[in-house]
N, C-alpha and C positions, 0 to 999 in steps of 0.2 A: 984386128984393131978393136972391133967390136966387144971383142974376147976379153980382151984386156979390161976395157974400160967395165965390163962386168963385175970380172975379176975385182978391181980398183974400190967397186965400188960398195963391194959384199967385205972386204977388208976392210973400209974405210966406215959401213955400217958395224963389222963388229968389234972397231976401236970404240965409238961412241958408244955402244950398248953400256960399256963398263960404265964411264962416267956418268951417262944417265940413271946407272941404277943406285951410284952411287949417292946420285943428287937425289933422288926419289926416297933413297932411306935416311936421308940427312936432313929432308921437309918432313918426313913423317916423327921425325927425331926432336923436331922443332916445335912441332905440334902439340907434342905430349908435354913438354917440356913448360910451355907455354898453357897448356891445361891446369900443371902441375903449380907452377904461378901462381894463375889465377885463386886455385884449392890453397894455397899457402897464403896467399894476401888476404881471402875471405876469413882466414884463422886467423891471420892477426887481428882481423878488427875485432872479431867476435872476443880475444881474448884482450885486446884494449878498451874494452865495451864492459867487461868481467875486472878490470883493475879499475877503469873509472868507477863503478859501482862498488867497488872496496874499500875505495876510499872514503865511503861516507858513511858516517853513524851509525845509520838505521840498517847498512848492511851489517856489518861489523858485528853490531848488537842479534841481529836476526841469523848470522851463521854460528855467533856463540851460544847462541840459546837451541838452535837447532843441531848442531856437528859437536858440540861440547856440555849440551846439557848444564851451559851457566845462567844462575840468573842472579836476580840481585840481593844486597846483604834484605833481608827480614822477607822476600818472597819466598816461597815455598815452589818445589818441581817435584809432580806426579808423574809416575808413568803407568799406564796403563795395558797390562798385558792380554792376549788371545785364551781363549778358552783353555786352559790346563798349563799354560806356562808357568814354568817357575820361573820367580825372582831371580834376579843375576847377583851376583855377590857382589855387595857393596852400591847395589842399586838402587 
């Protein structure tokens, strides 16, 4: 009887093993997931933080002058090169 209930109970721990491992990679699953969240919603803002500042003027005007090299009708744009650089065509 004692035998048994041994038995019973080494079967009965390696039914659970599965299910426990299974829950164990399913928090770990969770975890990451919810890490990965958190990294995605800190990008949104940073990039809703980058279109609020887009919207206004003095951005606008200061990435056209810096990433386009526009400025305005009767000002003049220098560029100033490193020791031995040649001019770029058309620059």
């Amino acid at each position: 009887m004692a035998l048994m209930v041994i038995i019973l109970l080494a079967v009965l721990g390696g039914l659970a093993a599965v299910p426990a491992r299974t829950w164990m990679a399913q928090q770990e699953q969770v975890e990451e997931a919810d890490r990965q969240l958190r990294q995605l919603q800190g990008d949104i803002s940073d990039l809703e933080g980058q279109l609020d500042r887009l919207q206004t003027t003095s951005e606008i005007e200061r990435r056209a002058r810096q990433d386009f090299d526009l400025v305005y009708p009767g000002e003049e744009s220098y560029r100033i090169l490193p020791d031995g650089g040649q001019p770029s065509i058309g620059g």
